[in-house]
N, C-alpha and C positions, 0 to 999 in steps of 0.2 A: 379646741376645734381646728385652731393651725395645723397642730403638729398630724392629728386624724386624717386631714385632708392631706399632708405630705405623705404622710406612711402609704396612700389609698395611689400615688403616683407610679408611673409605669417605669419608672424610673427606681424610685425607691422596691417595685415589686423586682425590676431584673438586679437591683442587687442584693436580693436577698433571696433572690434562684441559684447567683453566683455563688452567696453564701451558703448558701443548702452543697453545693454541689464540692465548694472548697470545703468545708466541713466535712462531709461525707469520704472526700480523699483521705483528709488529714488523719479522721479514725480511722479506716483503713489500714495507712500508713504505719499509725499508733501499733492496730492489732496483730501484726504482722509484727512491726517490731518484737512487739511484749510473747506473741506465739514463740517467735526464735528468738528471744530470750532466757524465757523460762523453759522451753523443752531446752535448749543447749544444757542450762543447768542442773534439769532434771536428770538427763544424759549422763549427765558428769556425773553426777552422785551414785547411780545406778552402775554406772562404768565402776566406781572407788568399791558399792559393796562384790560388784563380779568380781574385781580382782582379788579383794578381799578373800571371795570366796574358795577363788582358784590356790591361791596360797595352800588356804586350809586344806582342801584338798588331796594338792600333794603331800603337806605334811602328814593327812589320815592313810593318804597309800602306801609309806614310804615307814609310818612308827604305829601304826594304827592307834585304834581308841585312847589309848592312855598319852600315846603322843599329841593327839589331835586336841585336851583338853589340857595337857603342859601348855600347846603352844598359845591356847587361849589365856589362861591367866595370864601368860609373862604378856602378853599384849593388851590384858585390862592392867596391868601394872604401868605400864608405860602410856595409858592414855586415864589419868586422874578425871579429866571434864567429861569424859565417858562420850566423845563424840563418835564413834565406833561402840558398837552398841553386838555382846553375846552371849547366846544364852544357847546350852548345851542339858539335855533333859532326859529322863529314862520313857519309856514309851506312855506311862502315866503322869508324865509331866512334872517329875521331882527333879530339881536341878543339882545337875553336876559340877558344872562350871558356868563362867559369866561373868557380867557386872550389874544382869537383870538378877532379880528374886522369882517372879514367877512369869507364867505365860499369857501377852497378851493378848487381849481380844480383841478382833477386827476380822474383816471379811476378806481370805485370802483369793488371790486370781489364781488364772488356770494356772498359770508358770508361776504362782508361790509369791507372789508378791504380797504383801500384807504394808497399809497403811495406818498407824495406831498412835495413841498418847504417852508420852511418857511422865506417868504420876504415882505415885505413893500405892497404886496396887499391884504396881510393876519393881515395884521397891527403889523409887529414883529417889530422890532425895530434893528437892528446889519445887520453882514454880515450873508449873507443867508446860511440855514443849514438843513439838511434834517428830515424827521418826518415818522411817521407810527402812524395809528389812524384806531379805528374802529368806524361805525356810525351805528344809529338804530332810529329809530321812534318812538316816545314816545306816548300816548294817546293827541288827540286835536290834532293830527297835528304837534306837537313839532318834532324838529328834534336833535340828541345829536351826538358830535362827541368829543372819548375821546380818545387822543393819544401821542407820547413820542417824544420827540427829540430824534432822531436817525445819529443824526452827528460825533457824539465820537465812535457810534458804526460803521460807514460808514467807518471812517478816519483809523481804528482798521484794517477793512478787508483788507484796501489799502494797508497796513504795513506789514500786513502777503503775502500777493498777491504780493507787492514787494521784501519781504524776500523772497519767494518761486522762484520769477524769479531768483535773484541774485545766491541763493543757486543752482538754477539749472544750470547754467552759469559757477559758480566755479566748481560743482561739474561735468560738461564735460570738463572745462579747465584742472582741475585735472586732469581725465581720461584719455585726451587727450597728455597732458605730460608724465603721469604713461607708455602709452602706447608707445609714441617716446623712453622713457628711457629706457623701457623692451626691446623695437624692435633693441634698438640699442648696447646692450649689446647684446642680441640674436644674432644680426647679425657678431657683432665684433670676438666671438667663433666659426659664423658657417665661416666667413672670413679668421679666420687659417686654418681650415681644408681645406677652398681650394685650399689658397696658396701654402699649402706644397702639397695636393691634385697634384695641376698644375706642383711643382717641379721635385713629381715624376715621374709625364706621362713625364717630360722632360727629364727624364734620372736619374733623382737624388737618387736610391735608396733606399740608406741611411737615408732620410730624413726619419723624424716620428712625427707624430702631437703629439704639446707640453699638456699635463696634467697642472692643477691646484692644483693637490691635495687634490678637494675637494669633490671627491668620490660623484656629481653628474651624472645628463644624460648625458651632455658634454662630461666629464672624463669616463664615461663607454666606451662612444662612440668613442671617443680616444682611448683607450684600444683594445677594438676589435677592429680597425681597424687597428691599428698597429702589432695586432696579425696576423691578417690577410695579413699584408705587410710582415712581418716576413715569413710568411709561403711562401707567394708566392717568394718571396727570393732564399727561400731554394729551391722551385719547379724549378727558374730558373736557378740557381746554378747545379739542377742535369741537367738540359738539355742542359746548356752550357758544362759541363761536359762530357755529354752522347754525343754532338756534336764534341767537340775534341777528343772523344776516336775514330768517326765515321770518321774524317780527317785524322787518322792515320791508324786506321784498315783497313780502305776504299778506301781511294788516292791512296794511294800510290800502294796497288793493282791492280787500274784500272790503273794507270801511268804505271805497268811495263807491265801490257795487252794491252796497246797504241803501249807503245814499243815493243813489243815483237811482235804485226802485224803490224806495220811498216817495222821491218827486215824483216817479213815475204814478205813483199808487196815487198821490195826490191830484195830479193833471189828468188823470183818465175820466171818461165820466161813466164808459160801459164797465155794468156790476161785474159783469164775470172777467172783462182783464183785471177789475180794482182785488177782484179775489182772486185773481194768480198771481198779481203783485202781492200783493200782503203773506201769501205763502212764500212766496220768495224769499220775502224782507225778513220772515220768519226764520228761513233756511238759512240765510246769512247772519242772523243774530246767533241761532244755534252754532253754526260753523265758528264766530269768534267767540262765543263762552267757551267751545270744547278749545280750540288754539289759544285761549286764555290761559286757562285753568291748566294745559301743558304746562306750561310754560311757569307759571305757577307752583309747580308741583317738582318739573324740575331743577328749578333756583331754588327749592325750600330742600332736595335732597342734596346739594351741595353746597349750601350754605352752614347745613350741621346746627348747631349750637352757637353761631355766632348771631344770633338776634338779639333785638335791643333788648335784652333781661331786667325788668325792674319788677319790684312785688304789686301784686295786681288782688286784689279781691276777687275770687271769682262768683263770689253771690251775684254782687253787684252788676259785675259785664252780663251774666248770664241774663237777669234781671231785666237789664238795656237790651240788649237780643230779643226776651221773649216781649218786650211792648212791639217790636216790630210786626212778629207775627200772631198775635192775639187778634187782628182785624180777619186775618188770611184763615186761620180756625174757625172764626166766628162764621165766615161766608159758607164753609163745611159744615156748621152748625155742630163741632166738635169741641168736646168739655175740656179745657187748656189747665191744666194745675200746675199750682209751683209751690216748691218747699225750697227755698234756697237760705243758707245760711250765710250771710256776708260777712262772719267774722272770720272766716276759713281764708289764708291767704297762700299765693302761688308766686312764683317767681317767674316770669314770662315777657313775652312780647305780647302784648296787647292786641292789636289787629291783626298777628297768625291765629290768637288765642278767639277772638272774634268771630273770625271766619270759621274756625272749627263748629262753633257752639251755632251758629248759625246754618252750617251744613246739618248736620246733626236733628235741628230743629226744624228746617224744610223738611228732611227725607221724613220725617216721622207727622209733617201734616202730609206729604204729598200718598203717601202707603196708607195711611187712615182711611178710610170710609167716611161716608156722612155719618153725624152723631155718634164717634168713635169718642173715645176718650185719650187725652196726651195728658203724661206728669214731667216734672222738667224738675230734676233737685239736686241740690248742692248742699252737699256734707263731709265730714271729717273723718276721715274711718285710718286708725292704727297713725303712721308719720304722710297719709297720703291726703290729697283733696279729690276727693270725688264727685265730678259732673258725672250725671244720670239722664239718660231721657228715655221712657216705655211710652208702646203707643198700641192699637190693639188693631193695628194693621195686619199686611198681609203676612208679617214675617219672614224668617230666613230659613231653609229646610237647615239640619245638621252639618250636613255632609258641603254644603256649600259656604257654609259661617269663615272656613280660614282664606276663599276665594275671592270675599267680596272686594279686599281691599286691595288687587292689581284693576289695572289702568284699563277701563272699557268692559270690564266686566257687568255681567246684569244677571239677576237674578231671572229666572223665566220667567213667574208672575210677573213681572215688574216691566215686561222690555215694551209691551202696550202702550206704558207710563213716558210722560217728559223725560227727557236728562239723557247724560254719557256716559255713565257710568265712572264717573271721574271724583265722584261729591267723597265717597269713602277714603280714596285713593289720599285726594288733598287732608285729610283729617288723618289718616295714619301718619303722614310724614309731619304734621304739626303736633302732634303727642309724640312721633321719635326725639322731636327737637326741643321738647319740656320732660323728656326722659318719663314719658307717659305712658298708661300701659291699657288697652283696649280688651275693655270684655263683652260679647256678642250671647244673649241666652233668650230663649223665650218668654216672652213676659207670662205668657195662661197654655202652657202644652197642653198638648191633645184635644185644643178644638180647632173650628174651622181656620177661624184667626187665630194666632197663636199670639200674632204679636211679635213685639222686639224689645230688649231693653236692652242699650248700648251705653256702658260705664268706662269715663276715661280715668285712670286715676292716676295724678301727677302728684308727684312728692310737695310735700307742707312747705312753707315758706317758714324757714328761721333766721329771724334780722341779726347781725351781728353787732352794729352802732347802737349809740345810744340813741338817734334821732334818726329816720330816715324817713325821705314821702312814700307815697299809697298814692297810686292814680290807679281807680276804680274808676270805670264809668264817668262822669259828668264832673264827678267831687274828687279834692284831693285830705286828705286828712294825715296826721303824723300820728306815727308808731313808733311805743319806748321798746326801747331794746329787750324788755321783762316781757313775754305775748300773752304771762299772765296777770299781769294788772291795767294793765292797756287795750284796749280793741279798740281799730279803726270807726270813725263817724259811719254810717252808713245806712243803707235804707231801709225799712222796717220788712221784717219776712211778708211774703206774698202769701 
């Protein structure tokens, strides 16, 4: 799967476009060689039988017939290995002179060339080997064909034509490793940067892609990013900053304006100021939950992953949450169910973990109807722990389910309803920080209500000591290190 995912890199693809492309020279190069190699010595040989020819020639002009087949034998006499190759014949093909016996067969070209074998019907004597010969027609009908062994030249091309495949073989093997080796160093550099990339979206500010020192692309690219982390640092720094100066300057002002219509609300006795104060006091309670819950939400997106992490049951918390609002349901006259498993465990901050399961469990009695029905359930599905809650409210249309969870957001149905739009917001950033993963689907499609079921699923808790605590809810119980001979004490399924 490693090595699949290296090959599939933009890195390992451009070098093996380099290698298509160096390859594609290199045969090239090859063919061109081997083209002017072999015609050169095609050339030559074709050169040896013309002049061959020309001799004969004038020997035929100068002593005619009888001379033209002296000169032949004394010249099969002095060439025993017969690499000059002739054969002199009457116009019905009975031979005169030569070192052939009879006339071979092949397909001659316009200018008389003939390509053929020479073997035992040609009366050679050895294992067979190939020839090139040109023929002509002599006066009286004579016929002359005067040509080379061309075996050593044949066996030559095969050598180059095999060196050329090899060469070409190696020289994409080569490539083809240059290019894994290049792909995999490339990737191994851009592999830092995403790790520590990933640590910091997890919170880890501090981290900084490590330099080599070798004042490449890499290390540039390291550099300014790191500047660039640096910077945003400091931008976050003034705005964490600039947000406690606003908790101070702010709060606390509208805290004593809360208060301060409240006594009023209390000291009035005419009903309709007592009922523009209590909207008030209303207004101002509204006003610090949403400046809360900021506030809130932006310390949980900069803090990352550093939260108190100990293993936590989540049957159990969930469990403690739903006694809170089972009163709040019952007053909606809504069917509250629970399946919770408490031997499922998580690794967590317990009061992010809290508040999530508690958002979560508002929004789905607040979207209910009277006599709606809520299921609330905790279970173990593949390495994950999955919290669950469906409700057969009003629902999320499709197209609005990846929107929900920015800051002030409201569904339409919904903006009639309490709240800021903030309750989702704070629940995503508490599953980023348990490395949680949020699924939004219709609980009953296609009717009026459709519903919601929101599933978080945050990865299994595996203890690595041999003894460690459990703080679930109220009880604390120990857990052996084996999580299958062991389960924490806890409370019996709902």
């Amino acid at each position: 799967m490693k090595l699949l995912s290296q090959l599939r890199t933009s890195t390992f693809q451009l070098a093996l476009l380099y290698m298509v492309v160096f390859a594609t020279s290199v045969f090239l190069l090859l063919a061109f060689i081997y083209w002017r190699t072999a015609g050169f010595m095609t050339a030559q040989t074709d050169e040896t039988i013309e002049a061959e020819i020309a001799g004969l020639a004038e020997q035929y002009r100068g002593r005619g017939i009888n001379g033209l087949i002296t000169i032949i034998r004394e010249r099969v006499a002095r060439d025993p290995n017969a690499k000059s190759l002739y054969l002199v014949t009457t116009e019905d093909y009975m031979k005169l002179a030569g070192n052939l016996t009879a006339w071979p067969e092949g397909t001659q070209s316009q200018s008389g060339w003939i390509n053929f074998t020479l073997d035992d019907r040609v009366g050679w004597v050895g294992p067979p080997r190939l020839a090139r010969a040109r023929i002509f027609e002599v006066q009286g009908g004579l016929r002359l064909l005067v040509g080379r062994d061309v075996d050593d030249l044949t066996a030559l091309k095969r050598v180059i034509e095999t060196a050329i495949n090899w060469g070409m073989g190696i020289t994409l093997a080569l490539a083809l490793l240059g290019g894994f080796m290049l792909s995999r160093s490339t990737t191994r550099r851009i592999e830092v940067i995403n790790n520590t990339s990933r640590k910091i979206m997890n919170g880890h500010l501090s981290q900084r892609i490590p330099t080599r020192g070798t004042g490449d692309d890499f290390d540039q690219l390291a550099e300014n990013l790191n500047q660039m982390l640096d910077r945003i640092v400091y931008l976050m720094e003034g705005i964490r900053h600039v947000s406690d100066s606003i908790a101070h300057d702010l709060r606390t002002p509208l805290t004593r304006l809360r208060n301060q219509l409240e006594n009023t609300l209390m000291a009035v006795d005419n009903e309709e100021a007592r009922e523009q104060a209590g909207r008030a006091v209303a207004e101002a309670d509204q006003l610090l939950a949403t400046f809360n819950a900021l506030l809130r939400i932006a310390r949980l997106e900069t803090r990352g992953n550093t939260a108190d992490m100990k293993p936590v049951s989540l049957g159990l918390l969930v469990s403690d949450a739903c006694e809170l609002y089972e009163a709040v349901a019952e007053d909606k006259q809504q069917r509250f169910e629970q399946s919770l498993d408490d031997q499922v465990m998580i690794e967590g901050d317990r009061d992010l973990l809290f508040q999530m399961v508690s958002n979560l469990i508002d929004n789905a009695i607040k979207y209910t109807p009277e006599q709606g029905d809520i299921r609330v359930a905790v279970y173990a599905e593949d390495n994950d722990t999955v919290f669950e809650v469906s409700d057969s409210g009003i629902g999320i249309p499709d197209e609005e389910k990846e929107n929900v969870f920015q800051r002030f957001y409201r569904v339409g149905k919904s903006r009639s309803l309490p709240g800021n739009g903030l309750g989702l917001s704070l629940v995503s950033a508490v599953a980023e920080i348990h490395q949680g993963r949020i699924v939004l689907r219709d609980r009953h499609p296609g009717r009026d209500f459709p519903g919601l079921c929101v599933a978080v699923a945050i990865p299994a808790y595996r203890p690595t000591s041999k003894r460690v605590k459990v703080v679930a809810g109220r009880e604390e119980a120990e857990l052996s290190g084996d999580p299958d001979t062991e389960s924490p004490a806890g409370r019996p399924q709902a």
